[in-house]
C-alpha positions in Angstrom: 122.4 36.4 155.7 119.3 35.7 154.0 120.1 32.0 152.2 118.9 31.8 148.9 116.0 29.2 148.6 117.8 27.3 145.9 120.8 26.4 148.3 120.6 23.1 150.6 122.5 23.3 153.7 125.6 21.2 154.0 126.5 21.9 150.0 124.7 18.8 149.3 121.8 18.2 146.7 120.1 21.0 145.1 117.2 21.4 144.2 116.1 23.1 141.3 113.7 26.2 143.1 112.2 29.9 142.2 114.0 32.5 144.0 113.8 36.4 144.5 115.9 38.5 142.0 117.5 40.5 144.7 119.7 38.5 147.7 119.5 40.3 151.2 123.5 40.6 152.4 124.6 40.5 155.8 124.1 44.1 156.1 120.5 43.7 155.2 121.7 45.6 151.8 120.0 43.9 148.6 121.6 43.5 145.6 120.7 41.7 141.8 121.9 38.2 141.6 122.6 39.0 137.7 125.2 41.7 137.1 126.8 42.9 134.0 131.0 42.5 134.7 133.1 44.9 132.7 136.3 43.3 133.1 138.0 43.2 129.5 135.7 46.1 128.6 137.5 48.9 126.5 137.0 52.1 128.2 136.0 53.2 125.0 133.0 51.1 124.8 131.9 50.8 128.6 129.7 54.0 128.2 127.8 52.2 125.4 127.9 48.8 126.3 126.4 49.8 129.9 123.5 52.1 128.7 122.5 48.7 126.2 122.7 46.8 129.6 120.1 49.2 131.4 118.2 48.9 128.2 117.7 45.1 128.6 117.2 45.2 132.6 120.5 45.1 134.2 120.6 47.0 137.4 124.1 45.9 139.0 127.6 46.5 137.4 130.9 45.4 138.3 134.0 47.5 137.7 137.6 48.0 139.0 139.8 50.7 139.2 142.2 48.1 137.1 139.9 47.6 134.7 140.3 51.5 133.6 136.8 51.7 132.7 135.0 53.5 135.8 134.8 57.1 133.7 133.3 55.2 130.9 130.5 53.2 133.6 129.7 56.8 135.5 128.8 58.4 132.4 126.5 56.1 131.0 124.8 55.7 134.7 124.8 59.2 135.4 123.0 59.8 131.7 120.3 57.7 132.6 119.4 59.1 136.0 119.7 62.0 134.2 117.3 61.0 131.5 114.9 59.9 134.2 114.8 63.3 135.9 113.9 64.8 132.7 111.7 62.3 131.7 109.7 62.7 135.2 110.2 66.9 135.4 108.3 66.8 132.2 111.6 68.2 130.1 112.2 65.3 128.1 114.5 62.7 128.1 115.0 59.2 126.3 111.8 57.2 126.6 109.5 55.3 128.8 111.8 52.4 129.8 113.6 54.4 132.4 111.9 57.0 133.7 111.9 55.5 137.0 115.4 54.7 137.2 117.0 56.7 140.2 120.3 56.0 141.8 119.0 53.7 144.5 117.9 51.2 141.7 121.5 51.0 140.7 124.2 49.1 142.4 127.8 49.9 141.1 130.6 47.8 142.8 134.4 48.6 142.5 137.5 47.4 143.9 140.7 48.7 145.2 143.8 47.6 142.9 146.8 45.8 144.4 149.2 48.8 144.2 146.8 50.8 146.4 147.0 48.4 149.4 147.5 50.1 152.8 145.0 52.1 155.0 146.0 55.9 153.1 146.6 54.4 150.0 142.8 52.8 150.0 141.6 55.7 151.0 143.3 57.8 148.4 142.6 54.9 145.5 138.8 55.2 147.1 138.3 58.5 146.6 139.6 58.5 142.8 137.6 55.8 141.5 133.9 57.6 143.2 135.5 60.4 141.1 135.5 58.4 137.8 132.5 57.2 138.2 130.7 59.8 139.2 128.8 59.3 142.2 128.2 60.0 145.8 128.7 56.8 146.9 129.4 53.0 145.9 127.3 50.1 146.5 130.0 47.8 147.1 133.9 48.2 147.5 136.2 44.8 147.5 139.4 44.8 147.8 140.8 43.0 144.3 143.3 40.5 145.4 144.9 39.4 149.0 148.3 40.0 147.4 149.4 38.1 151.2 153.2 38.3 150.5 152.8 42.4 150.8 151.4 42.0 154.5 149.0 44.7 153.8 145.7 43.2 153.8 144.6 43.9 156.8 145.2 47.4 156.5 143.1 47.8 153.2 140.6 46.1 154.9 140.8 48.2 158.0 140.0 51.5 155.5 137.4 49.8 153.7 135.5 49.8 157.2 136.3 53.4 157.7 134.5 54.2 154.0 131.6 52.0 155.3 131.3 53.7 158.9 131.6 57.0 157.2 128.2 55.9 154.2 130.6 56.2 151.7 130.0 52.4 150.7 126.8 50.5 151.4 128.8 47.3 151.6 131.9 46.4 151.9 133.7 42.6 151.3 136.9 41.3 149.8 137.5 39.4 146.0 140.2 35.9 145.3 140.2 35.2 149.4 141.3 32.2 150.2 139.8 29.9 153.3 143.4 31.4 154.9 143.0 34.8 153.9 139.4 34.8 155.5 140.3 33.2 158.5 143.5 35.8 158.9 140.9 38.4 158.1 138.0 37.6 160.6 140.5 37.5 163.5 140.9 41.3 163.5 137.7 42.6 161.0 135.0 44.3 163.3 132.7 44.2 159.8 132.2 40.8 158.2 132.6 40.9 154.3 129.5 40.7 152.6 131.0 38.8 149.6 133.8 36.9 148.2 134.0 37.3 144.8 135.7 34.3 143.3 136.6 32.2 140.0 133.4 30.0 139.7 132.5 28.2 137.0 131.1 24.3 136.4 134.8 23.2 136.0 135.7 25.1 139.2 133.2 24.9 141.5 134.8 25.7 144.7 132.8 23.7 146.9 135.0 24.0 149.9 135.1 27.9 150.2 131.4 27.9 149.6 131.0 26.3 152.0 133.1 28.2 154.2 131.1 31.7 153.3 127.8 30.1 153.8 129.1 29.3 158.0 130.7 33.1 157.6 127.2 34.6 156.2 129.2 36.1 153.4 127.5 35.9 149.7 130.0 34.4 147.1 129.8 35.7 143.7 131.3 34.2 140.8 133.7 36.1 138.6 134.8 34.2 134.9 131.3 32.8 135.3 131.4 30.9 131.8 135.3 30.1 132.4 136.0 32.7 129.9 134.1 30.8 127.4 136.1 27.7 127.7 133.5 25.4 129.7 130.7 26.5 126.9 131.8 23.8 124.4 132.1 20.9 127.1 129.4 17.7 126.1 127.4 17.5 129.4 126.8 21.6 129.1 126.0 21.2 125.0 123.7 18.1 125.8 121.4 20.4 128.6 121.2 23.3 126.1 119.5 21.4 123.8 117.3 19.9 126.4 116.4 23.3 127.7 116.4 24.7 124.4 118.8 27.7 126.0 122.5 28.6 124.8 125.2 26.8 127.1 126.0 30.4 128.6 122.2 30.3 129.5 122.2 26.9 131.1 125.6 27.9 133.0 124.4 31.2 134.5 121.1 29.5 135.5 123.0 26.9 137.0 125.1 29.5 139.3 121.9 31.4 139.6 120.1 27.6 141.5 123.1 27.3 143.6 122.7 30.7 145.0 125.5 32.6 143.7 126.0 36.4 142.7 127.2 36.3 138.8 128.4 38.9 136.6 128.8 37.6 133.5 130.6 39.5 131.0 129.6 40.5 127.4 131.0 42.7 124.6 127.9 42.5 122.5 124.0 43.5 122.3 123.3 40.5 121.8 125.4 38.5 124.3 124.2 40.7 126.5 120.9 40.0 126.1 120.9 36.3 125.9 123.0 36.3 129.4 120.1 38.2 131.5 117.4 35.8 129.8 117.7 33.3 132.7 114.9 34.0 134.5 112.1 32.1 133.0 113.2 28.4 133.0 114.6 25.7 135.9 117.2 23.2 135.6 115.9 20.0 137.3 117.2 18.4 140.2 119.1 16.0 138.3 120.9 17.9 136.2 122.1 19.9 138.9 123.2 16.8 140.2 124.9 16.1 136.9 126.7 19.3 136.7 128.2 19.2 140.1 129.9 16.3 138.6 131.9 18.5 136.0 134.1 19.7 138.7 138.2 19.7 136.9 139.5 21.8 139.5 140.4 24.0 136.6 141.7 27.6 136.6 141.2 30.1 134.2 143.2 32.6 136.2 145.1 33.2 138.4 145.5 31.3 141.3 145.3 33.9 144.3 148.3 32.8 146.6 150.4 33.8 143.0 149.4 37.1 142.9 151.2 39.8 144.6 
């Protein structure tokens, strides 16, 4: 795996860096750094709240076939490639900003639900959600949860390489593995995940398994990136805002963004999601780097995975 420039073997000091936009997986597949997440996104307003992400630059979105919103994410994806055919055919279509956009500057991940677990079921729960969104094929497919106490992980897993064999999926990797999860996993997987995506978040920084996916090669992304808005309001985060002259959200995602992880915020707002992809243009120094590793509370927002089954 390609390590990000701003991550310092041994999950030691960091230093504050410039990096490229895109990381290179394991696979040699790219993929933004910044996603939009949907989860908590009303499948009512995913088409709209999706076509105002591509309006503002997002490329990569994160669904779920729990999250009920795929439908909602296809449509407003399939609109603008549509829209940029027409726009490049010469037959019209909705402006300048995306007349480029085809489906390979897209990435779409999903993720197989905890009911559908097992090598048919996966396969069956695969093929609805690249109906509901639309497509010919995902960028990324993760399997939700472990869910260890149903024994079936393995076998998910096991049809997640079939779909990635077959092109159905560029990429495949898991999402809430545990250090025991990935070692049960790598014992038997002939494809190594490309990402973990995890709770992350400066109260929960999850140094260990980090640590762990860096020996692996696998990419961790950060799900509950802000700690569903709870780690906004602490002092330390409040105090660099004003330094920077950036929201706390802003300081937050830039940190995740220094120590090399995949992030995908999640916004219910033009605005919000604006501000969260305007992240690009300033640095967090090496100190304060330093200083947020220190918030670590070991503090869950969610679920802890070994409870959920």
């Amino acid at each position: 795996m390609a390590t990000p420039e701003a991550f310092v073997q041994g999950m030691g000091r960091v230093v504050a860096m410039r990096f490229p936009a895109r990381l290179t997986l394991n696979n040699g597949v790219q993929m933004e750094r910044l996603g939009y997440g949907l989860y908590k996104v009303p499948p009512k307003d995913a088409e709209a709240l999706v076509a105002t992400a591509l309006g503002e630059g997002y490329r990569r979105f994160d669904t779920a076939a729990m999250y009920g919103n795929e439908v909602g994410v296809g449509r407003a994806l399939g609109g603008a490639i549509g829209d940029a055919a027409r726009a490049d055919d010469g037959t019209g279509g909705s402006g300048e900003s995306l007349h480029t956009l085809g489906r390979e500057d897209l990435f779409v991940t999903t993720k197989v639900w905890n009911e559908d677990h097992g090598y048919d079921a996966t396969l069956r729960a695969f093929d609805t959600s690249i109906s509901n969104l639309g497509l010919d094929y995902v960028d990324l497919y993760l399997i939700h949860w472990p869910c260890a106490g149903r024994g079936l992980f393995m076998e998910t897993y096991k049809a997640l390489e079939t779909l990635y064999r077959e092109g159905k999926v560029r990429a495949i990797g898991v999402s809430n593995f545990q250090p025991g999860h990935l070692d049960e996993l790598m014992q038997k997987a002939e494809v190594v995940p490309a990402v973990n995506q995890i709770e992350l978040h400066p109260w929960l920084q999850q140094s260990r398994l980090r640590l762990l996916h860096q020996q692996l090669g696998i990419a961790t992304e950060a799900w509950s990136p802000l700690g569903r808005g709870q780690v906004l309001a602490d002092p330390a985060i409040v105090e660099l805002a004003a330094k920077y002259n950036r929201t706390p959200a802003q300081i937050i995602l830039r940190w995740h963004l220094q120590l090399g992880n995949l992030v995908i915020p999640k916004a219910s707002s033009a605005d919000r999601i604006k501000e969260n992809h305007q992240v690009f243009d300033f640095e967090l120094d090496a100190a304060d780097m330093d200083g947020m590793a220190g918030l670590e509370r070991h503090h869950r927002t969610g679920s802890h995975p070994d409870n959920v089954n």
